[in-house]
C-alpha positions as CSV (number, residue, x, y, z in Angstrom):
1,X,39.9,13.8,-6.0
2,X,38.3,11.9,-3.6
3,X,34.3,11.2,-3.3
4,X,32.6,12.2,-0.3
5,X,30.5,9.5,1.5
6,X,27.5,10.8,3.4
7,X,26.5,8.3,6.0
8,X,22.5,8.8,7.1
9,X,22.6,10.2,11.0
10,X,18.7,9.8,10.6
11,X,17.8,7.7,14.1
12,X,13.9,6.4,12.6
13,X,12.1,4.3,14.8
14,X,11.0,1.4,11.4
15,X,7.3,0.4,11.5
16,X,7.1,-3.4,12.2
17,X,5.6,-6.0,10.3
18,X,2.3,-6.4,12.6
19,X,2.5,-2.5,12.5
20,X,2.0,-2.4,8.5
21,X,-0.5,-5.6,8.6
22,X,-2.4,-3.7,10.8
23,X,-2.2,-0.1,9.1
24,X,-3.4,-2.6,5.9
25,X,-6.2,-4.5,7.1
26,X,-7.9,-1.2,8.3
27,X,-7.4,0.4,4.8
28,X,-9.1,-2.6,3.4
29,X,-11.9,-2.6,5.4
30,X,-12.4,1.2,4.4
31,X,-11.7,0.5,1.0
32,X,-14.0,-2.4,0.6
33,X,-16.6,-0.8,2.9
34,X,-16.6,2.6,0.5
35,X,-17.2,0.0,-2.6
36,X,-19.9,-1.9,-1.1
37,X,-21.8,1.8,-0.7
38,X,-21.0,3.1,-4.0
39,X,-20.9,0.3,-5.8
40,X,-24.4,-2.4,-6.1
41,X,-21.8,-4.7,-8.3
42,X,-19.5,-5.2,-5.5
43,X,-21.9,-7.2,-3.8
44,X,-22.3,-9.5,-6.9
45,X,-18.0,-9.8,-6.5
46,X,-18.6,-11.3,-2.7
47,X,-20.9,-13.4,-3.8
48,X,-19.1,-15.1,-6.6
49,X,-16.3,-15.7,-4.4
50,X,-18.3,-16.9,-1.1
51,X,-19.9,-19.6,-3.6
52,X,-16.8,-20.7,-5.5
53,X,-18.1,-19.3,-8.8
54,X,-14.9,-18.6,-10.2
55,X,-15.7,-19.5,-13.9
56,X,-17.6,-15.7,-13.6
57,X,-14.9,-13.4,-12.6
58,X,-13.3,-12.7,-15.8
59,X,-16.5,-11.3,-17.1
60,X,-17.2,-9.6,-13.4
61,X,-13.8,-7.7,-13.7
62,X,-14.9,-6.3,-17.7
63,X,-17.7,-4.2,-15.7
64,X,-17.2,-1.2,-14.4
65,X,-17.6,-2.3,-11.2
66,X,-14.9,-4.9,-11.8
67,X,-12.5,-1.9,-12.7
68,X,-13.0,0.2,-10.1
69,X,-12.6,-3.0,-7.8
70,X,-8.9,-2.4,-8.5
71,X,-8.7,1.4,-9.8
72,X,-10.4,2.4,-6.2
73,X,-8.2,1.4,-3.7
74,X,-5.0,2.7,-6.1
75,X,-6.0,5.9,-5.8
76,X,-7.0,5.7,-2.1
77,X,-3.2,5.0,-1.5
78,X,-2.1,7.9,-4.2
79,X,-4.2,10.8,-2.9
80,X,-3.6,9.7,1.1
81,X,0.0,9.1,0.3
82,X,0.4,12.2,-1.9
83,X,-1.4,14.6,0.1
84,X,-0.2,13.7,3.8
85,X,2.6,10.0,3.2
86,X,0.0,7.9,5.2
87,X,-4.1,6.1,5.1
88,X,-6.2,6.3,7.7
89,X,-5.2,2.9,8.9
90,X,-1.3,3.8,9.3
91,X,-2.9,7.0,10.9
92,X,-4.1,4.3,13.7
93,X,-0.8,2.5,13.8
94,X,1.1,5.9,14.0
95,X,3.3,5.1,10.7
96,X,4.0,7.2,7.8
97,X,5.6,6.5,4.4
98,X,8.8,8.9,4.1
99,X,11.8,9.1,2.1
100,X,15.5,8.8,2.8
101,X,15.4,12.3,5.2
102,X,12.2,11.6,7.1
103,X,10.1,13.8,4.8
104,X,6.9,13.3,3.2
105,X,6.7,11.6,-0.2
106,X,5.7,13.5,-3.5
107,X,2.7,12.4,-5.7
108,X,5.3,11.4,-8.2
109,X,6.0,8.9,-5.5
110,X,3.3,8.1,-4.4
111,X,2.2,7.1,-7.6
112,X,5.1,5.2,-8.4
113,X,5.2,3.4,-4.9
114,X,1.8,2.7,-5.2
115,X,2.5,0.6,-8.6
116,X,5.5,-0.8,-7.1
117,X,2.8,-1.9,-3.8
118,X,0.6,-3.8,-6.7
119,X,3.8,-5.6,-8.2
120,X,4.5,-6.4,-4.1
121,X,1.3,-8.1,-4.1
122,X,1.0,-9.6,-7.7
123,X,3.9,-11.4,-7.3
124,X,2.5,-14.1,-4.7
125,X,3.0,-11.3,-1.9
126,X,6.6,-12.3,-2.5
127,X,7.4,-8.6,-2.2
128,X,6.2,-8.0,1.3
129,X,8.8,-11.1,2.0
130,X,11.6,-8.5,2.8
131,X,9.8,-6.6,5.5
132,X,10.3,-9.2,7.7
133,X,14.2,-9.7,7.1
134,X,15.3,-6.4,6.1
135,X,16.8,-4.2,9.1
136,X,14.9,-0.8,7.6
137,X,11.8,-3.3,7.5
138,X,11.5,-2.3,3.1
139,X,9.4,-4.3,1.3
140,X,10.4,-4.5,-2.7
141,X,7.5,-1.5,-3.3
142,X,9.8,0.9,-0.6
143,X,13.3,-0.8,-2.1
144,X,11.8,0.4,-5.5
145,X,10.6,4.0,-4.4
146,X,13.5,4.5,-1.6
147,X,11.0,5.1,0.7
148,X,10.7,3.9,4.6
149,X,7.5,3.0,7.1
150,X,8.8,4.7,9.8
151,X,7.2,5.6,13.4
152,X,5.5,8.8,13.1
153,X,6.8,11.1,16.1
């Protein structure tokens, strides 16, 4: 008995490197523009960094504001990945996160991808490394969660 081999005939246009920073800076500036609305303590975080008071941020990231400093833009990637597989900044670039088949993610994905995205990033940013080398353009996040950047058509 032989095992069948199924080659991918999928013919995806992969989001390039400046495509992704871009999609990325956008989200951020959302992101940090949101937190600077809803949150007074976010200023205090600007602040401390701007004047090189980094002896503080320890205690700054025990506050609530500290937390939600990192719980915020988690789930802005979960719900816009879960709900529709891209932010409003890949919306701009015209990418979207899909799997293998070109279809949208799940939340289960999107939850785990957007772990994986932190790892990515926590690691030095050594994860993003593989986006520029990699032929599919994956980073370790979309190696972890078989998922793809791809042009959205």
């Amino acid at each position: 008995m032989t095992a069948e081999i199924r080659v991918s005939t999928n013919n995806f246009q992969y989001a390039k490197w400046y495509k992704r920073v871009g999609a990325l800076v956008v989200d951020m500036l959302i992101v940090n523009l949101i937190l600077l609305l809803i949150l007074p303590g976010s200023v205090r975080l600007f602040y401390l960094l701007s004047a090189g008071n980094f002896a503080e941020l320890p205690g700054y990231f025990m506050t609530l504001d500290g937390i939600m400093f990192w719980v915020f833009p988690m789930l802005y990637l979960i719900v816009m990945q879960g709900l529709i597989s891209r932010t409003f900044g890949m919306m701009l670039m015209k990418t979207k996160v899909a799997d293998a088949n070109g279809k949208s993610i799940s939340w289960f994905v999107a939850i785990f991808r957007t772990f994986a995205y932190m790892l990515s990033g926590i690691i030095l940013g050594l994860g993003f490394l593989p986006i520029l080398f990699t032929p599919k353009k994956q980073g370790l996040h979309d190696k972890l969660t078989k998922t793809f950047v791809i042009m959205k058509k």
